[in-house]
LOTI-568243 format. One line per field, with one value per atom (N, C-alpha, C): residue in three letters; atom name; x, y, z. Coordinates in pm, 1 decimal, padded with zeros to 6 digits, always signed. Example, Ala and Ser with C-alpha at 12.3 -4.5 7.8 and 13.67 -1.06 7.14 Angstrom:
BEGIN
r <- c(ALA;ALA;ALA;SER;SER;SER)
a <- c(N;CA;C;N;CA;C)
c1 <- c(+01319.0;+01230.0;+01320.0;+01285.0;+01367.0;+01290.0)
c2 <- c(-00569.0;-00450.0;-00330.0;-00225.0;-00106.0;+00003.0)
c3 <- c(+00780.0;+00780.0;+00780.0;+00708.0;+00714.0;+00787.0)
//
This chain:
BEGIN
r <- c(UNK;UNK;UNK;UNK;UNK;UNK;UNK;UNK;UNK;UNK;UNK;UNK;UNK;UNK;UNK;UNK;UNK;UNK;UNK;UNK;UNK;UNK;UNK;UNK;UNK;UNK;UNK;UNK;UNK;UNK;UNK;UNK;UNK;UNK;UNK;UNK;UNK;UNK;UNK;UNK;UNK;UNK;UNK;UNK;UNK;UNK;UNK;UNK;UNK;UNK;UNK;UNK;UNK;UNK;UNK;UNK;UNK;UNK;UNK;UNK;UNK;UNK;UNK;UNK;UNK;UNK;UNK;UNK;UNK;UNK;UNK;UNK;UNK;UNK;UNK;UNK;UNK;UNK;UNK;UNK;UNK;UNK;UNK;UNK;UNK;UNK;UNK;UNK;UNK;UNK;UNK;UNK;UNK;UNK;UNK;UNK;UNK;UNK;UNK;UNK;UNK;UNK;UNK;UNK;UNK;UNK;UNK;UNK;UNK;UNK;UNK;UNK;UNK;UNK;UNK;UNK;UNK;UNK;UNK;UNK;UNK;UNK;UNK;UNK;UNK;UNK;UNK;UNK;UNK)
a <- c(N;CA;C;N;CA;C;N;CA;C;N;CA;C;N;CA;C;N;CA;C;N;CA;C;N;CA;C;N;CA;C;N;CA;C;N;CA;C;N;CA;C;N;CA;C;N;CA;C;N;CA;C;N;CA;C;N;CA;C;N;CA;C;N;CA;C;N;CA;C;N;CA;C;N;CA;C;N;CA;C;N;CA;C;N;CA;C;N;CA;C;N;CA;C;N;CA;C;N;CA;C;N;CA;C;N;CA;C;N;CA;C;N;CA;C;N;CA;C;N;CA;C;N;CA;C;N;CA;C;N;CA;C;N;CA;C;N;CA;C;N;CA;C;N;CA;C;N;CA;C)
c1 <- c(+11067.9;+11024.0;+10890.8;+10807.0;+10650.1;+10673.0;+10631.0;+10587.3;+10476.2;+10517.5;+10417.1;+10419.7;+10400.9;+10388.4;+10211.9;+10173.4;+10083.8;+09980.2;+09884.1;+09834.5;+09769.5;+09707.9;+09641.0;+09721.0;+09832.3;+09950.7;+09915.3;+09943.4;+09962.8;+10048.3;+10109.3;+10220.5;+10302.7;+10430.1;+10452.5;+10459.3;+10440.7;+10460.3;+10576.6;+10690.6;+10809.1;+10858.5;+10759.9;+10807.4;+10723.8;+10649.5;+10586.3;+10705.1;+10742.7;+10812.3;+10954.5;+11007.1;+11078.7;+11118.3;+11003.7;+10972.3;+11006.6;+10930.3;+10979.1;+11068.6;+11182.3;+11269.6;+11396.6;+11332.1;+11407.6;+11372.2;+11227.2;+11228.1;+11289.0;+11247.1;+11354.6;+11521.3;+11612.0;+11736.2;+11759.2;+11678.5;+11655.7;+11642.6;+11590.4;+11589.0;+11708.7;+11714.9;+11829.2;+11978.1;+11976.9;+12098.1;+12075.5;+12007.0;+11949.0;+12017.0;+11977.0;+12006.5;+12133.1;+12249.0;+12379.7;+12375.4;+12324.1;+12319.3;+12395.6;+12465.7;+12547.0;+12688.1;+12686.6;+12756.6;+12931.6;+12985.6;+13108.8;+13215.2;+13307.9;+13437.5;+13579.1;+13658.6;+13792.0;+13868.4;+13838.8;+13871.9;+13844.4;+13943.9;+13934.4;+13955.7;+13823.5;+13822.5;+13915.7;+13946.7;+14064.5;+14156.0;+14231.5;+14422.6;+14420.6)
c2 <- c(+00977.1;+00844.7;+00853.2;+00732.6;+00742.8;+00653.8;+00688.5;+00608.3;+00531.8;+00412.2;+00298.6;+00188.8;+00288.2;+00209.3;+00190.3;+00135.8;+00058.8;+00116.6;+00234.9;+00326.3;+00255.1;+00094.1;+00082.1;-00014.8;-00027.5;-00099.9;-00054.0;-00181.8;-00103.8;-00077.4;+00056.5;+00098.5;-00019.8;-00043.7;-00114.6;-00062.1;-00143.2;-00046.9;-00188.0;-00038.7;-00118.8;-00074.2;-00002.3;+00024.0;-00079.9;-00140.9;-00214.8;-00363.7;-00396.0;-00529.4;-00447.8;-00348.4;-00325.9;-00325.4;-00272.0;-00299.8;-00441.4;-00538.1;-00722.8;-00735.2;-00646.4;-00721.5;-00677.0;-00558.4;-00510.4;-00569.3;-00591.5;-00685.8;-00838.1;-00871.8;-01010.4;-01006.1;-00895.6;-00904.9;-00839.6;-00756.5;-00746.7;-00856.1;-00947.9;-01110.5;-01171.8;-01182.1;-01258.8;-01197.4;-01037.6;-00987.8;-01049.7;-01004.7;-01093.5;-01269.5;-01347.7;-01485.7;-01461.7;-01369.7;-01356.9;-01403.4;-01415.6;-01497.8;-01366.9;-01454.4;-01315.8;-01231.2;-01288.1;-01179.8;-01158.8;-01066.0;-01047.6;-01063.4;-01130.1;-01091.5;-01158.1;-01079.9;-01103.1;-01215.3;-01188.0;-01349.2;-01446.0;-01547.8;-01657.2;-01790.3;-01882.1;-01993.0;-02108.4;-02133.7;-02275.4;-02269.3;-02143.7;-02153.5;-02139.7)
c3 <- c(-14801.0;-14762.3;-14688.0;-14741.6;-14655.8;-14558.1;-14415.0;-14301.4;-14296.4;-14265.2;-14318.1;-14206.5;-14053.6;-13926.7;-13937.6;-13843.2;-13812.2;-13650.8;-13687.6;-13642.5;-13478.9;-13523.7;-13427.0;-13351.3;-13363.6;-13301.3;-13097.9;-13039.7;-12889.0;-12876.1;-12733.0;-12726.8;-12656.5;-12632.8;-12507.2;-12378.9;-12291.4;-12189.9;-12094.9;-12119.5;-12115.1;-11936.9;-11876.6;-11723.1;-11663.6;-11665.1;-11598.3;-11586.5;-11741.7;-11735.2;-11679.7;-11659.7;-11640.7;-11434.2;-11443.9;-11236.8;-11201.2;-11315.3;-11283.6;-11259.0;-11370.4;-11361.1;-11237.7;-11222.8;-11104.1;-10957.5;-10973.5;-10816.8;-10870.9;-10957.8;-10981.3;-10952.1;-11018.9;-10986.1;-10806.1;-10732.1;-10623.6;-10524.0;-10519.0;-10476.7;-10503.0;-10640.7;-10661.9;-10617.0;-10596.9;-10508.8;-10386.5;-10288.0;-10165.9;-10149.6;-10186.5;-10221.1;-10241.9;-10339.4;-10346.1;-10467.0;-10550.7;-10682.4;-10747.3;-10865.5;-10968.1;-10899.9;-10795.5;-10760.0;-10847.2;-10825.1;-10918.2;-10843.5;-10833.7;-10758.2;-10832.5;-10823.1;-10861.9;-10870.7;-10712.8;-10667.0;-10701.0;-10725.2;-10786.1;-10641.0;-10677.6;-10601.0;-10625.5;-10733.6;-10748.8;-10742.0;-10675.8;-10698.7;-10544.3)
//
């Protein structure tokens, strides 16, 4: 099989959006947002 990618393609650069999103869910731990618990509020 011939490879038939696309030479002048940019790379991504997937650590940069990846830092976002870690100070984004970092805040949003902070604030308490998401959080998980067992416990159930209506009974």
């Amino acid at each position: 099989m011939s490879h038939t990618g696309d030479p002048n393609k940019k790379a991504k650069d997937n650590n940069a959006k990846n830092k976002v999103k870690n100070q984004e869910e970092k805040i949003n731990a902070q604030h308490g947002k998401h959080d998980y618990s067992k416990k159930t509020d209506h009974l």
